[in-house]
N, C-alpha and C positions, 0 to 999 in steps of 0.2 A: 284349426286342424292342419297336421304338417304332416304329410305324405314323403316316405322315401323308399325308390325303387330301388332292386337289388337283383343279381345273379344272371345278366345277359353276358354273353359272349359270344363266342367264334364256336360252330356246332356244323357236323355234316350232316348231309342228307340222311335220313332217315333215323339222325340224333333224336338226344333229348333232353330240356333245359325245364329249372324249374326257376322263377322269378317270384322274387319277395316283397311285401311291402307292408313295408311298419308305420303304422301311426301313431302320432302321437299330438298332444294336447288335448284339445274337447273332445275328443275321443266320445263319449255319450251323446254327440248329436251326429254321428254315424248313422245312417242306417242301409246305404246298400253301399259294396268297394266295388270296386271294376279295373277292367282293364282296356283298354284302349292303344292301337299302333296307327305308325303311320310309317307307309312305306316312303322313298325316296320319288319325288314328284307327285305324290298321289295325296288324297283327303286322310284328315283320322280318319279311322273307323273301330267300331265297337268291338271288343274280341268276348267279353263274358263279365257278367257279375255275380254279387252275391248277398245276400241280404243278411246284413251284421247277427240279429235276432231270427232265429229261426231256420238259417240257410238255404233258404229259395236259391237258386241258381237260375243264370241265362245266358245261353251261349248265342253266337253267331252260327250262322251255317256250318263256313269255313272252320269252324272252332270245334262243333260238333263231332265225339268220337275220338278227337283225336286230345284235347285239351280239358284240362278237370280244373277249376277252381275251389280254392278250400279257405276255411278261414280259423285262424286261433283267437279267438277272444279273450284268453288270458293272456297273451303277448300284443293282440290287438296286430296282428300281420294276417295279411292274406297272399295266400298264394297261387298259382298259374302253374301248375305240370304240363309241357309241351312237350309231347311225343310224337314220333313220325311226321317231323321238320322237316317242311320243304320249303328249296329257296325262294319259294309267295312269300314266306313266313317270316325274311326277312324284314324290319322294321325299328323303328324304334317303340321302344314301349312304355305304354306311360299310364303308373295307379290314379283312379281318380276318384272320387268320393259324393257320395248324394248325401244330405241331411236329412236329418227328420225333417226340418219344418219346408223343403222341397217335398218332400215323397208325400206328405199329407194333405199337400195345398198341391200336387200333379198326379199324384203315383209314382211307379216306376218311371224314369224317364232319362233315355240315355244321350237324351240331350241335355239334361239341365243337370248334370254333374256341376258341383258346386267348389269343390277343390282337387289340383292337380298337383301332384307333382311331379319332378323332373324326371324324364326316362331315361330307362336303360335299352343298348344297342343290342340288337340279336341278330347277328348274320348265320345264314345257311347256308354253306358253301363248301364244296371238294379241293 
């Protein structure tokens, strides 16, 4: 499975970005996408997912209210609506992917994401 991010840029305070991400190969052993940032000096952390079949959703705190993830399954992209961007929000950001045969043998699990890939930059700034 080959994950690629899309649509970070340069957004102000109280903007709004939406981030894309297309997969593509084995796509069928998908079952939850995610998103994940990391700010500058700081740890990833978990921002929301989404479960490919079904669309369960799960947000972070910080995420809650203010960010919507969604997902197309005939394009096989998932997307991250960011609204009411604040410079916290800056980060890099980066889709990541659980499989089935994780999610059956842990469950949900937003640590055992099994493929990344490369992120996109989102600064929040005046």
């Amino acid at each position: 499975v080959q994950l690629q991010a899309s649509g970070g840029g340069l957004v102000q305070p109280g903007g709004s970005l939406r981030l894309s991400c297309a997969a593509s190969g084995r796509t069928s052993s998908i079952y939850h996408m995610g998103w994940f940032r990391r700010a500058p000096g700081t740890e990833r952390e978990f921002v929301a997912a989404v479960a490919w079949s079904g669309g369960y959703t799960y947000y972070a705190d910080s995420a809650k209210g203010r960010f919507t993830i969604s997902r197309d399954n005939a394009e096989n992209t998932v997307y991250l609506q960011m609204n009411s961007l604040k410079p916290d929000d800056t980060a890099v950001y980066y889709c990541a992917a659980q499989s089935s045969t994780s999610y059956y043998r842990t469950g949900w699990n937003r640590d055992g994401m099994d493929y990344w890939g490369k992120g996109t930059l989102v600064t929040v700034s005046s």
